[in-house]
Every structure is written in C-alpha cells, then in structure tokens.
C-alpha positions as CSV (number, residue, x, y, z in Angstrom):
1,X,-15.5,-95.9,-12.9
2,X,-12.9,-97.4,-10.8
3,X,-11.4,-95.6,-7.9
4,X,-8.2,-95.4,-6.7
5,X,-7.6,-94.8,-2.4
6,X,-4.4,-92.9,-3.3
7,X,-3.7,-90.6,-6.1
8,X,0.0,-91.8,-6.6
9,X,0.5,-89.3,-9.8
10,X,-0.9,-86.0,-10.6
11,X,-0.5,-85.1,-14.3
12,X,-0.3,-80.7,-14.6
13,X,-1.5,-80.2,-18.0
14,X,-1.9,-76.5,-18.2
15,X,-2.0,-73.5,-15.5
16,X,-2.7,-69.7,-16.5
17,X,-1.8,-67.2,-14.6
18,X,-3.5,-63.5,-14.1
19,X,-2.7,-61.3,-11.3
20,X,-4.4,-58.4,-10.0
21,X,-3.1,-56.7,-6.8
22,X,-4.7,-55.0,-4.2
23,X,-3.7,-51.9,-5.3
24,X,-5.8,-51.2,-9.0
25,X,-9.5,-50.6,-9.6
26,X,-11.5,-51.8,-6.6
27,X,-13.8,-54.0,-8.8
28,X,-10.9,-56.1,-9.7
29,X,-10.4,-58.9,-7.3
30,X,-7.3,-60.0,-6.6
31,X,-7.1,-63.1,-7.3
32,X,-5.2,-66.0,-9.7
33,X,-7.0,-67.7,-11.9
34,X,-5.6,-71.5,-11.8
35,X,-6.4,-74.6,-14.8
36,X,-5.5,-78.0,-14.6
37,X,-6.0,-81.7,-15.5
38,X,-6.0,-83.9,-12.9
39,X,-5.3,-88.1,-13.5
40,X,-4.2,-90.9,-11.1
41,X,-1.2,-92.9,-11.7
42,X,-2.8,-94.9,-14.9
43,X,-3.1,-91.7,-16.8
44,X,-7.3,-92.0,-16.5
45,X,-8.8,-88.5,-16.1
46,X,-10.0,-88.4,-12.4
47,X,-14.0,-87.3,-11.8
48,X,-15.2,-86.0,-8.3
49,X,-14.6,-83.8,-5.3
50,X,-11.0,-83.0,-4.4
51,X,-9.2,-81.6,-1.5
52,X,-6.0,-79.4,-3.0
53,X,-3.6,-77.4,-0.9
54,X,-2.2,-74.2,-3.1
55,X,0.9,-72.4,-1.7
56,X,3.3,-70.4,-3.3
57,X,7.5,-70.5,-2.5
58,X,10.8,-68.6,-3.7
59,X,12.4,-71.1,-5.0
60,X,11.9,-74.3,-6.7
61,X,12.8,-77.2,-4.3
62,X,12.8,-75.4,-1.2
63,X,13.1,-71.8,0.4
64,X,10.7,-69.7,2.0
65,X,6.9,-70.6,1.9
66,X,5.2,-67.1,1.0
67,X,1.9,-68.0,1.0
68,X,-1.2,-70.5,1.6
69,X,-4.5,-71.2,1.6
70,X,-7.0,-75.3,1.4
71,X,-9.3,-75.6,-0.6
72,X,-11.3,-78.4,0.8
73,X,-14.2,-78.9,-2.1
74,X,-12.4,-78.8,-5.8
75,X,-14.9,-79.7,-8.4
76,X,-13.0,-82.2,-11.1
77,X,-14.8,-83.4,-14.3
78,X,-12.8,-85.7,-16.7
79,X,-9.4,-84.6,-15.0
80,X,-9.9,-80.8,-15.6
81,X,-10.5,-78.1,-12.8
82,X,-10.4,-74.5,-12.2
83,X,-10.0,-72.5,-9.2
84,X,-9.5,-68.8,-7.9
85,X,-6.2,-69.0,-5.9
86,X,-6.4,-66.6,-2.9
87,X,-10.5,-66.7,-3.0
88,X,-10.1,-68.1,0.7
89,X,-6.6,-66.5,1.9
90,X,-5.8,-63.4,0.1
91,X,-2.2,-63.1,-1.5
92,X,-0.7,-60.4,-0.4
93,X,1.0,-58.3,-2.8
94,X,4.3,-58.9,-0.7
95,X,5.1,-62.4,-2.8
96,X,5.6,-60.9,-6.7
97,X,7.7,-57.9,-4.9
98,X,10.9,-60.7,-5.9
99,X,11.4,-61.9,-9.2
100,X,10.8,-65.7,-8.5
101,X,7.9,-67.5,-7.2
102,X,6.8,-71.1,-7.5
103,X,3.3,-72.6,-7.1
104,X,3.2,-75.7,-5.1
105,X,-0.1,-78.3,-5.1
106,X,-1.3,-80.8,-2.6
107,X,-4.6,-83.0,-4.0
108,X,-6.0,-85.4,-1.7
109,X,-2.9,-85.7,0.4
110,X,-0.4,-86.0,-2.5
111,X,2.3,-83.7,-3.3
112,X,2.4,-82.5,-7.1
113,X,5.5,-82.7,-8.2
114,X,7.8,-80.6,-9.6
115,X,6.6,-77.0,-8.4
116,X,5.2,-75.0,-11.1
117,X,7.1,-71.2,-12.0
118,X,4.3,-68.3,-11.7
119,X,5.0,-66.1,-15.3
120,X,3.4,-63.2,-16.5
121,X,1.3,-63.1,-19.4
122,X,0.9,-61.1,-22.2
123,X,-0.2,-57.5,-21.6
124,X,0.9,-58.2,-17.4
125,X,4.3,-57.3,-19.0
126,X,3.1,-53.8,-18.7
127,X,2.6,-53.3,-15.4
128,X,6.2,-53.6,-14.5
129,X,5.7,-49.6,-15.0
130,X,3.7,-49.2,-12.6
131,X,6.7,-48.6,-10.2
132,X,7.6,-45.5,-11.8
133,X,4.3,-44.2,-12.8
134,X,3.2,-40.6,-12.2
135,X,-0.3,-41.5,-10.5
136,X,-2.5,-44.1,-10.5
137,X,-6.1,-44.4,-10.9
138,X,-8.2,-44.8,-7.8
139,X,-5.3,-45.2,-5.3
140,X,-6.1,-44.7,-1.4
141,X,-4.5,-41.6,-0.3
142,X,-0.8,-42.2,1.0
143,X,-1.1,-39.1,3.7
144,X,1.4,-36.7,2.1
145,X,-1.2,-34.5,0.8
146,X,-4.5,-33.4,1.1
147,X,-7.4,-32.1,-1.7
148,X,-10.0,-30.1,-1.1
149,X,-13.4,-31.2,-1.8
150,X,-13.8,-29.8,-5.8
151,X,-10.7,-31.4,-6.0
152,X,-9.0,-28.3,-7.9
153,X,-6.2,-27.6,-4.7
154,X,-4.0,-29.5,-3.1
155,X,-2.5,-28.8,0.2
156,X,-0.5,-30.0,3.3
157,X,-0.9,-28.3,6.7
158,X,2.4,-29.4,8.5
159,X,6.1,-29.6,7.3
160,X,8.2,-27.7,5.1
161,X,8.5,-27.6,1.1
162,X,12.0,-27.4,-0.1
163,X,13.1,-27.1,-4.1
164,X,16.6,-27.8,-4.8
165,X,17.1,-28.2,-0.6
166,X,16.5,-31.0,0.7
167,X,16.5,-28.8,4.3
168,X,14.3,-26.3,4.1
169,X,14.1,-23.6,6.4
170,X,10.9,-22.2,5.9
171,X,7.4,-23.0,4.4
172,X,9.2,-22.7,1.3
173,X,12.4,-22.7,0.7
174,X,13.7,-22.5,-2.9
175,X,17.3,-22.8,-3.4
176,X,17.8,-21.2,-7.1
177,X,16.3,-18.6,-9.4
178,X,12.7,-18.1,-9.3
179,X,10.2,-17.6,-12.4
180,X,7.1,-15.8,-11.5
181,X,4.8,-16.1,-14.1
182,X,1.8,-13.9,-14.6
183,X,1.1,-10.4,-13.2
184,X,5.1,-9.3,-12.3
185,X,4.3,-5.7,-11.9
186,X,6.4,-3.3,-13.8
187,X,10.0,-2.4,-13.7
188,X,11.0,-0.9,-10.3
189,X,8.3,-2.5,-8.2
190,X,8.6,-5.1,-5.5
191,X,6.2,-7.1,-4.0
192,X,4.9,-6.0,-0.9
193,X,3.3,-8.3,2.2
194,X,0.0,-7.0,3.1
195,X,-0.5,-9.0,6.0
196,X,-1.2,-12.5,7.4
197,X,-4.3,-14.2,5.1
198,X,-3.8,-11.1,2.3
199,X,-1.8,-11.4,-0.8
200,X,0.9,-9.4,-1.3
201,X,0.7,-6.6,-4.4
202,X,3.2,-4.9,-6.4
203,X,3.7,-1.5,-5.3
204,X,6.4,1.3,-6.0
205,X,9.2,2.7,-4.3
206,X,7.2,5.8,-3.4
207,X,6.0,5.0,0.8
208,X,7.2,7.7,3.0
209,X,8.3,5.9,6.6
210,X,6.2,5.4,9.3
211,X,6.7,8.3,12.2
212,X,9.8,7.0,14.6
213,X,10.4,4.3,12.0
214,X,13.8,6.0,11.1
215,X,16.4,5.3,14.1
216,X,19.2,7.2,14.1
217,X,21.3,4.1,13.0
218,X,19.7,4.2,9.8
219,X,20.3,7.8,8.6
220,X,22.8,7.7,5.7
221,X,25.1,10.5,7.2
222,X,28.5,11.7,6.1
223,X,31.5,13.8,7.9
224,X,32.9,16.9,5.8
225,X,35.3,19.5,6.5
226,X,37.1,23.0,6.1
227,X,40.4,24.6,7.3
228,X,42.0,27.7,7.2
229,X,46.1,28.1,7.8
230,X,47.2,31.8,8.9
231,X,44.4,33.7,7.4
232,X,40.7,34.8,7.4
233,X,38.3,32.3,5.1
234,X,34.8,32.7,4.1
235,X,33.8,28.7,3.1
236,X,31.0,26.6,2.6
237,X,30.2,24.1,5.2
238,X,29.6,20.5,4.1
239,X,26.4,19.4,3.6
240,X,24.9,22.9,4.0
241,X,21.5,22.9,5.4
242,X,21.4,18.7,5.3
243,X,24.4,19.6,8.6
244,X,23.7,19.2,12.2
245,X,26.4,21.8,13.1
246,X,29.8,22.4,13.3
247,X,32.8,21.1,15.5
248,X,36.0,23.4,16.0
249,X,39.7,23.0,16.7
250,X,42.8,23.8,16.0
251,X,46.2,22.7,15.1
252,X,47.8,23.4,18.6
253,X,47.0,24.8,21.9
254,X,49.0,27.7,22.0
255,X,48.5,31.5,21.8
256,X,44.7,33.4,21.6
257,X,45.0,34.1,18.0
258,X,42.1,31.6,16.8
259,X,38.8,32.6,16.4
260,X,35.8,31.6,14.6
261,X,32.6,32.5,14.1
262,X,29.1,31.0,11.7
263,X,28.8,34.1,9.7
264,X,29.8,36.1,6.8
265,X,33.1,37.4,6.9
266,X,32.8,41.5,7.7
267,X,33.2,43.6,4.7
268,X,32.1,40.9,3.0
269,X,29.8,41.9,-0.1
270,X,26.4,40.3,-1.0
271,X,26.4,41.5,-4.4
272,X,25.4,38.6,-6.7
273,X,24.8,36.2,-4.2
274,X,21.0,35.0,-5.7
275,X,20.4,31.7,-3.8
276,X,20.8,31.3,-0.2
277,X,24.5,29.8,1.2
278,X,25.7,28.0,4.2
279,X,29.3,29.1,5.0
280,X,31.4,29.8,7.6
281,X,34.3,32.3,8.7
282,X,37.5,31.3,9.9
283,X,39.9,33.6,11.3
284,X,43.0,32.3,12.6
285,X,46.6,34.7,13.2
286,X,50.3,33.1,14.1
287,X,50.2,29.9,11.6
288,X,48.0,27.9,13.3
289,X,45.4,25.9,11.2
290,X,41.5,26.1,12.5
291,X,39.2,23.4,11.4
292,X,35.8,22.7,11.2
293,X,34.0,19.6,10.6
294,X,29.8,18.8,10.3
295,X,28.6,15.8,9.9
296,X,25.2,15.9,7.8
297,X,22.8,13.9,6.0
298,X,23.6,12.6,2.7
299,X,22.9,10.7,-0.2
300,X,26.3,11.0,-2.2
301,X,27.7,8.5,-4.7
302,X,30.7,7.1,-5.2
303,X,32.9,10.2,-5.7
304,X,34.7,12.6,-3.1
305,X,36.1,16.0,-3.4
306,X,39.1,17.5,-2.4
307,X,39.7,21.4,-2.3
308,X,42.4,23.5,-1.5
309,X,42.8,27.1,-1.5
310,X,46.6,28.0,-2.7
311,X,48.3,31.7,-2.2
312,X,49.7,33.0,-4.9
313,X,52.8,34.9,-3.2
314,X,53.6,32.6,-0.6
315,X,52.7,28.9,-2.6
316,X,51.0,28.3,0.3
317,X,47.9,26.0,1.2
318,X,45.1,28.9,2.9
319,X,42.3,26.6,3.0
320,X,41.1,23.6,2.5
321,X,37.9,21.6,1.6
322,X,37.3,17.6,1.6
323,X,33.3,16.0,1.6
324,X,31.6,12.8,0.3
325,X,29.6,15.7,-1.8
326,X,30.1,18.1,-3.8
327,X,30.2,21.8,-1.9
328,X,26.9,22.9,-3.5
329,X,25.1,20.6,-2.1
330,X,22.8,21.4,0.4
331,X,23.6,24.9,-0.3
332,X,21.0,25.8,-2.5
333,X,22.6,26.1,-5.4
334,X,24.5,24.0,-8.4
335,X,27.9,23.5,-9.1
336,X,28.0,26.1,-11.8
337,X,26.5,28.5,-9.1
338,X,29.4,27.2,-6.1
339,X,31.7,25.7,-8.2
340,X,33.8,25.9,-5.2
341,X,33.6,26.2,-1.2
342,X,35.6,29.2,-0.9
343,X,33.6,32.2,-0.5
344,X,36.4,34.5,0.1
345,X,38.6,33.4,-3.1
346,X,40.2,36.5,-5.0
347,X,41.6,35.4,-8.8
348,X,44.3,37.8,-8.3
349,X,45.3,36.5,-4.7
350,X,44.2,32.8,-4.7
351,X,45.1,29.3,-6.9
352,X,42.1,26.6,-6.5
353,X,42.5,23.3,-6.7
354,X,40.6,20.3,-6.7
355,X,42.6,17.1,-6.3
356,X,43.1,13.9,-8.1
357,X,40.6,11.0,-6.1
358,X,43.7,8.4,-6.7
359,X,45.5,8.9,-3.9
360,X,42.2,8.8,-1.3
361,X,42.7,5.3,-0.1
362,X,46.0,6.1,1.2
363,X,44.9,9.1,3.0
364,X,42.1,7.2,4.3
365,X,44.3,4.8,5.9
366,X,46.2,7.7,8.0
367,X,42.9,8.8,9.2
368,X,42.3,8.3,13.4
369,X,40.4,9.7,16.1
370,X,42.8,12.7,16.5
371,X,43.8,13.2,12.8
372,X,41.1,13.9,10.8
373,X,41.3,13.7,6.5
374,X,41.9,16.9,6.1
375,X,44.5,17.0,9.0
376,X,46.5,14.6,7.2
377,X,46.8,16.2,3.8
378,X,47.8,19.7,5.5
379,X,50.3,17.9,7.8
380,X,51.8,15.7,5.4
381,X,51.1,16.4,1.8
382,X,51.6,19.1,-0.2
383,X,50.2,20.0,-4.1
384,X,52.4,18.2,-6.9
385,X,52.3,20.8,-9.2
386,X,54.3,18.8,-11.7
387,X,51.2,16.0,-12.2
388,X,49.0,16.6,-15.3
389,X,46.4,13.8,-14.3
390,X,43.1,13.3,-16.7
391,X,39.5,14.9,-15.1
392,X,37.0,12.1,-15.2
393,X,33.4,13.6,-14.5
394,X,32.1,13.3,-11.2
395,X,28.9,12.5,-9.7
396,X,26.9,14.5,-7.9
397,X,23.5,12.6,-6.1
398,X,20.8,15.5,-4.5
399,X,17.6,15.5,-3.1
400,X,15.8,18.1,-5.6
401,X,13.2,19.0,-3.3
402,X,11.6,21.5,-5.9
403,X,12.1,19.9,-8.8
404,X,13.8,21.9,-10.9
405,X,17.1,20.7,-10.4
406,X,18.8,19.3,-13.5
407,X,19.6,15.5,-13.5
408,X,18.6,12.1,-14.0
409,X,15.9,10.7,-11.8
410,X,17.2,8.1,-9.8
411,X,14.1,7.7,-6.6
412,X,10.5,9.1,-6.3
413,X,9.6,9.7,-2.9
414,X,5.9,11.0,-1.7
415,X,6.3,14.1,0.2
416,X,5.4,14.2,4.4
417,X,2.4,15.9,4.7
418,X,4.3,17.9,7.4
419,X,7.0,19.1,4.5
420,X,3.8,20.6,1.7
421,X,3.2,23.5,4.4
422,X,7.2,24.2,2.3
423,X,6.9,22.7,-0.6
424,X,4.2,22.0,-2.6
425,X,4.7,19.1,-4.6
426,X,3.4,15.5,-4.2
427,X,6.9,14.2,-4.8
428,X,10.2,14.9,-4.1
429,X,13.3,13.4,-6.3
430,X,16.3,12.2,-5.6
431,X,18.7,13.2,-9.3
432,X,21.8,12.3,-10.4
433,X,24.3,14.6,-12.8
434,X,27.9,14.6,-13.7
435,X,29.9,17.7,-13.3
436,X,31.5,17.0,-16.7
437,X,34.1,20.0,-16.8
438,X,35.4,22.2,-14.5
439,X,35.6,25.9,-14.9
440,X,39.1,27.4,-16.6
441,X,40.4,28.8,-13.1
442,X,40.3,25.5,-11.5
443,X,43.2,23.4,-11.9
444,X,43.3,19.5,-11.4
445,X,46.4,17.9,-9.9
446,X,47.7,15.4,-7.8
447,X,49.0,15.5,-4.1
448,X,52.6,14.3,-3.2
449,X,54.2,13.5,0.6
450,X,56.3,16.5,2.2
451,X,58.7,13.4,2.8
452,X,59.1,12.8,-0.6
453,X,59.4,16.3,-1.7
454,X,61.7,17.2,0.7
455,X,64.0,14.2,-0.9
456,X,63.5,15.6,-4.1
457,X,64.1,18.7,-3.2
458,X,67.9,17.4,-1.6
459,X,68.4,15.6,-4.5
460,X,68.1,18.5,-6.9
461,X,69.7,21.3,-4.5
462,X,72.4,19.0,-4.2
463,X,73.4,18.2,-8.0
464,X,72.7,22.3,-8.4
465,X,74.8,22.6,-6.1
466,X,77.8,20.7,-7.8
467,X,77.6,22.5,-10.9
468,X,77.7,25.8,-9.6
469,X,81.0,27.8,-8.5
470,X,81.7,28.1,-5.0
471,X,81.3,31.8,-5.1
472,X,77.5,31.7,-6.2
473,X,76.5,29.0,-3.6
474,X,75.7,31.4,-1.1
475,X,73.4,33.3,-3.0
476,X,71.7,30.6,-4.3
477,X,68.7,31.2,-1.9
478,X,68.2,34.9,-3.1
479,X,67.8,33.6,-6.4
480,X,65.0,31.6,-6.1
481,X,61.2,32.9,-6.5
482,X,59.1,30.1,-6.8
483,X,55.4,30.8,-8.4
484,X,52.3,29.3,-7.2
485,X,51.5,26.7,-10.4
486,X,49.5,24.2,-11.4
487,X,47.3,23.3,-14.9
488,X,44.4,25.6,-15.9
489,X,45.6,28.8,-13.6
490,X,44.2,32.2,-14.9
C-alpha cells in the first residue's frame, strides 16, 4: 500500500468514553478508554505505527489546556485503534470537576480537527451522586476521625464536638434538649461523676456532705422576730432550737424600765406543756416596745406569718410575732400543739391575730438596717378590723428528724453518723403539710397604715360632728368605748 509523507485529514469515526477516578476501588485504573478510525486525506484506512498527542481543554476552540500526555507508538490496523488515555500521564480528577471538557488529537504531527466533547455514558450518569453520598467504599481516611482497630469505635483526640453550635465550648457542647436512651435511672436520681476514666451512675438524693464542705454562705438561714409593747410576754422564739441566739433592743433609749430575760415567765405554770418549747420573756414598763430577733436555720417555703397579740380593754397591739416559718417550728411540736407564739395569751385578756400575707411586699420595702419588719408594722400599721379577707392554707416545710411527723415527703437525707448517738434512724425527712384551718379563737385580717386611719378617722369625727347639736360635742369623747374586734373572736 501506498503511503502518504503527511496525513492531511484524519477521519474520527467513533470514541467511547469511560471514566474512573482516583478516588473508587483501588483495582480500577483510572484511565479512558479511547476508539477511532484513522484515514489519510483519500479516505483509505491507514495501517502502521502512529505517533498521537491526546490532551484535554475547557472549551472547544480554545481556553485552558487541562491536561496531556504522547503516545509515541499507536498501533493502527485498517484505520482503527484503541488506546488507554492517561496510561502514561495520569488525569487528574481536577478536569471533570467543570461541566465541559474537550478531547484534542495530534497523529503524526497533524491536528485533528474539530475537538471532540468528553460525555458520560450510560450508568456514569450515576455517579453524579457521589458528591452527596454518605460514605464511600474503600476511601483513604480524610484525617477527621479515627477507628480503632475492630473497627466498632470511632474517635477523635483533639477539638471540640458541637450539636446545634457551631462554637462549642467544651468536648461537647449540645445546644438543645437531650434524649438519653437506655438505663435513665428512676425518677428523682441524677447522674453522678465518679471520676476521671469512670462512668458516671445514677444515684439518689440521699449523700450526706463531706465534713467542712458546708461554708457558712451556703446555709439556708432566715431572720424572725418578737416584740412586746408595755407589758410582760412569754413567746416563742423563731426557729426554736434551729436559732443561733437572740438579739435585743428597744424602741428608745430612755428610762430603766426594759428588761429581758431567756426564760419562762415567773408564776408561769408547766401544766400541759408535753413537748419541749423555745420561748422567751419580755418584760418592758413605760410604753416602750422590746424586741428580739434570731436568725436560724431554715428550710421554709413560700409562706410567712404574721402574729400579733391584741388587748382586749385597751385595743392595743401587746405583742407581736413575724417568721419565714411557722412558730412551731423548731419547737418541738405541731401547729395544733403551738398554734401560736404567745405563751402567755389569756382568752379572757388577749385577741390573736394572724395577718393577711397581701400586704408583705409593701412592708418589705420599708424594711432597713434600723427598722426591722416587725418595727414597721408596730410603728406604722395598725389591725383593720373592718377586712374579712379569705384564709388560704399555708405551708409549713420541717425537718422531721424522728419521723413521726405528719406530711408529705419532699427529701430523704442519710443521717451523720455523729447525729444516730440522738436519733436512731438511717434517714432523716424533710415533710411538707398545709395548716388548712385555723383554730376558732384566731381571727384572720388585714393590716391598714396609722396614716390612713387617722384620715379616716377625721373624716368620720368630722361628719359626726356636723350632725350632732353643739351641746353634745363635748361629750362626744366620753361616749365612745371602742371593743377589741376582729373575725373569729371567742
């Protein structure tokens, strides 16, 4: 056969196209697989060795040249060949990263012309997924994570894990409600550390504190107090024996009339007293108020309470009583045993009062170093013997050390082994009741300003005034006699 120096025309009859990139199964090479016919410029089939020149471009005349590689010996019978583009120059998997790429050839020094589009075929149309795809078969590791050699756990020793943070400020930081599937304990239990390289456990509410693990700071403690205006007074400290002891004073520095003492008041009968008490005596002469205040430890809800001690003859306030808790706690006793803190009350002599809670934050608000809550209610308030407010029962939260108290558990707490040489139980409770009622002699009422009843009490003497004759107005004093009232007296 007759051959021709130059190759002036190259005829492309056919070219397939499969891709495989460095990235699948390493016992796919990645490689093309190229088929073509070859003929000179007669249209005659060419026969022999060729030199071809494969290189792949973005666009179809010109732009970028993305890859390369000769092939110097290309076996061509009857016009046809076959070749494994990137057998000698690997194509990087860089070039189908863009939608378009064109296949250029070079044989024997001749350009083929036009350049050829690279398209997928058939099943190829698939791996468009494999950007998205969960994992992939075989992949080298990308550094992230590590597997241990069973290949069950996988792990990372530096950095963070966030969930719904892209931040996180810890190992892990989870930034929304957490599930915990499996073994969650039971109801009341939290999940306690047991160290560095130990998994926590569930465990119950029942550890008694390490020795000097409780600072003073974190003693729940509350300030209660009594007073007593012009008289003697038998009354129950606040917080009984919970109390550190009690601070004095009184309403002004004049005269030697005050006294006071931590006792039972003398003459003072035992008779019936079957649980033990905490009071004390206050004896004060001329007018003067004497107060005492304790601060104890507590564990009192959300209510307070208010006492005070009314005279029947005079209408006056005798004593008073005002505490986070109720006065029978840490006295020993229950409410229905001290319903009251004033041992020295006498039904024929004495009103008792317990006052509406309403009116609390505005006392509250008067309070200051130097005026104390019960100073402000003797000072500026008087009974409003006219309100008829509602009882709502109140809560009162003890430690029942024994017990035998009556209420709803609310806290299990192990006993110190220093406290069984007392009391002989494993566990001590902290209990919650409601004093649903109070008894018959107790009466429930509100507390007004001595401003405002003093305006009131203008008001009325003034229109009484203006309807009586002139002769009577005189005696208008004389004929008043005013009765200690209020709801619920005897």
């Amino acid at each position: 056969m007759k051959t021709k120096t130059i190759l002036s025309v190259f005829c492309l009859l056919s070219a397939y196209c499969l891709l495989s990139t460095a990235y699948c199964f390493s016992a796919v090479p990645s490689l093309i697989n190229y088929q073509g016919v070859l003929k000179d410029s007669s249209g005659v089939p060419y026969d022999g060795n060729a030199t071809m020149v494969f290189s792949i471009w973005g666009d179809s005349t010109d732009g970028n040249k993305l890859w390369e590689e000769t092939q110097a010996i290309v076996s061509v019978s009857h016009g046809l060949f076959n070749v494994l583009l990137g057998s000698s120059h690997t194509i990087p998997d860089s070039v189908f990263a863009q939608p378009n790429s064109w296949l250029q050839v070079i044989a024997n020094g001749s350009q083929l012309s036009p350049r050829r589009r690279i398209v997928s075929v058939g099943y190829a149309l698939h791996s468009e997924f494999t950007d998205t795809a969960e994992y992939a078969f075989s992949a080298p590791p990308d550094d992230d994570w590590d597997t241990d050699t069973a290949g069950f756990n996988i792990y990372r020793m530096t950095g963070n894990i966030g969930i719904g943070t892209p931040s996180p400020q810890g190992k892990l930081d989870i930034n929304g409600p957490l599930a915990v599937a499996g073994d969650v304990g039971t109801d009341g239990q939290f999940l306690k550390t047991q160290g560095p390289g130990i998994n926590p456990v569930w465990s119950d509410v029942t550890a008694v504190p390490a020795d000097n693990s409780v600072s003073q700071a974190k003693l729940k403690t509350a300030t209660g107090e009594v007073s007593v205006t012009g008289t003697d007074a038998n009354l129950e400290l606040p917080g009984g024996t919970y109390g550190f002891y009690p601070q004095l004073k009184a309403s002004d520095t004049g005269g030697n009339n005050n006294a006071a003492r931590i006792s039972q008041l003398e003459n003072t009968t035992l008779s019936g007293w079957t649980s033990y008490k905490t009071t004390i005596t206050l004896r004060v002469d001329g007018g003067r108020t004497l107060y005492a205040q304790q601060r104890y430890v507590t564990s009192s809800g959300k209510d307070h309470w208010i006492f005070l001690l009314g005279d029947r003859a005079t209408t006056q306030t005798v004593a008073g009583y005002q505490a986070p808790d109720h006065p029978c706690y840490g006295s020993g006793g229950d409410e229905n045993d001290i319903p009251h803190p004033f041992g020295s009350y006498d039904p024929d002599k004495h009103e008792v009062i317990l006052i509406d809670n309403e009116i609390l934050p505005e006392l509250k608000a008067k309070v200051t170093s130097k005026r104390s809550l019960l100073t402000v209610i003797n000072e500026d308030y008087e009974i409003d013997f006219d309100s008829e407010p509602v009882y709502q029962p109140r809560e009162i939260i003890e430690i029942d050390e024994y017990g035998d108290k009556e209420g709803e558990i609310l806290l299990k707490i192990k006993t110190p082994e220093w406290a069984k040489i007392l009391i002989g139980k494993d566990e001590i409770y902290l209990k919650r009741r409601l004093v649903e009622t109070l008894p018959s002699y107790i009466s429930y009422t509100k507390l007004k300003s001595k401003s405002e009843a003093i305006s009131e009490s203008q008001i009325l003497s003034q229109k009484w005034e203006s309807t009586m004759p002139k002769g009577l107005v005189d005696k208008k004093a004389s004929s008043r006699s005013p009765a200690f009232g209020g709801a619920g007296k005897p």
